[in-house]
C-alpha positions in Angstrom: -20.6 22.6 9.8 -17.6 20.5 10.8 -14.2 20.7 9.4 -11.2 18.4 9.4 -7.8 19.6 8.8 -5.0 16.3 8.1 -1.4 17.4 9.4 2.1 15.7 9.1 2.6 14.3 5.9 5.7 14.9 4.1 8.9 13.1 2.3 10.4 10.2 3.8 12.7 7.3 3.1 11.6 3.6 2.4 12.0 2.3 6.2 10.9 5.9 7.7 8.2 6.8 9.9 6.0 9.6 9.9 2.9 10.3 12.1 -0.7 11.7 10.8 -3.1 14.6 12.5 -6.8 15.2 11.9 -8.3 17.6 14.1 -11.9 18.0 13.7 -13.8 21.6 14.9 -17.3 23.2 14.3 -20.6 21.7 15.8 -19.5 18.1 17.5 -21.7 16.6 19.9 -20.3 13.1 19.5 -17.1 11.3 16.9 -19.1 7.8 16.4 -15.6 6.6 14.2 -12.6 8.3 12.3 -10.9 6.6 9.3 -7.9 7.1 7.1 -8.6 6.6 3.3 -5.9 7.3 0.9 -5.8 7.3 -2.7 -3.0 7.4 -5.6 -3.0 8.6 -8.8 -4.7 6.1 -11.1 -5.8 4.1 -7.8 -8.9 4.1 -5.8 -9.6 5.6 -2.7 -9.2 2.8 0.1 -9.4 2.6 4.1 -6.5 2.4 5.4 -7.7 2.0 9.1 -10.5 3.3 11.1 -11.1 3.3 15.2 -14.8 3.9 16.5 -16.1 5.7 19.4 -15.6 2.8 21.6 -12.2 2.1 20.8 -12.5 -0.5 17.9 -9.8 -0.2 15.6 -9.2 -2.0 12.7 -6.7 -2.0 9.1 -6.0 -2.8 5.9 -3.9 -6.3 5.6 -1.4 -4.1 3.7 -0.5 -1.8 6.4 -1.2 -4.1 9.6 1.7 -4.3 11.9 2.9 -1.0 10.2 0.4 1.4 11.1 -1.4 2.2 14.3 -4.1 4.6 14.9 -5.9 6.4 17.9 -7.7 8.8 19.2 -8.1 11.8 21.8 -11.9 12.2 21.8 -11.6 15.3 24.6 -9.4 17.2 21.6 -11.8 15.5 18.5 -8.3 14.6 17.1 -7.7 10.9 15.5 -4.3 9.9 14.4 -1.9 7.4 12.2 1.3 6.3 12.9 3.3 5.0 10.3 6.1 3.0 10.4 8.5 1.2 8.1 7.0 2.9 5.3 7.3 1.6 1.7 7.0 3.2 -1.6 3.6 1.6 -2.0 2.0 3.4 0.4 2.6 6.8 -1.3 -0.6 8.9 -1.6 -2.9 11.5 -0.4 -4.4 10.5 2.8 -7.6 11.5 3.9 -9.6 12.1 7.6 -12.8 10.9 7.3 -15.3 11.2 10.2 -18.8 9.7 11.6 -20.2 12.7 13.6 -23.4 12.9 15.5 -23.5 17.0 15.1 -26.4 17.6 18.4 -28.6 15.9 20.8 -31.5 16.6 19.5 -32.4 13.6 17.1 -28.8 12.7 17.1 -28.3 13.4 13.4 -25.1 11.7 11.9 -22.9 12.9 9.2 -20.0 12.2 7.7 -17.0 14.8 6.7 -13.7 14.4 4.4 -10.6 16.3 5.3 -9.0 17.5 2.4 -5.8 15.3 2.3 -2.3 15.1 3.4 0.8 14.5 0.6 3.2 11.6 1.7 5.5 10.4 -0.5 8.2 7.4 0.3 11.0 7.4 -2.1 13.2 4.5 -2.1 
């Protein structure tokens, strides 16, 4: 099993910043990609940007130029930082990962973190 634990959301002002964890642990042989997903009430869940095992990252036109994420693969952490933040992008944000779990046969699956709060008031 693998598990993936989000970190640093909170309450910030419109213009704020505020910067994302998700640190993954259990049986890891390889992160093929990580993702942020968020979703508020009423809304669907959308990606809000994702960065592969290579180093490929890409976003969501609402958030580029905003947000920026990365990785540490040696500590199996991805994360998002946000800036200028806006009310709009209140919501639960969510890790999401692509993990090959061992070598043998390379199996691939794919884990949900369960959620970080942050909430931009203006």
């Amino acid at each position: 099993q693998v598990q993936l634990v989000e970190s640093g959301g909170g309450l910030v002002q419109a213009g704020g910043s505020l910067k994302l964890s998700c640190v993954g642990s259990g049986r890891i042989f390889r992160v093929n990609a990580m993702n942020w997903y968020r979703q508020a009430p009423g809304n669907e869940r959308e990606l809000v940007a994702g960065i592969t095992g290579g180093g490929s990252t890409h976003y969501a036109d609402s958030v580029k130029g905003r947000f920026t994420i990365s990785g540490d693969n040696a500590k199996n952490t991805v994360y998002l930082q946000m800036n200028s933040l806006k009310p709009e992008d209140t919501a639960v944000y969510y890790c999401n990962a692509d993990i090959t779990v061992e070598l043998i046969g390379l199996p691939r699956r794919a884990y949900w973190g369960r959620g970080t709060q942050v909430t931009v008031s203006s």
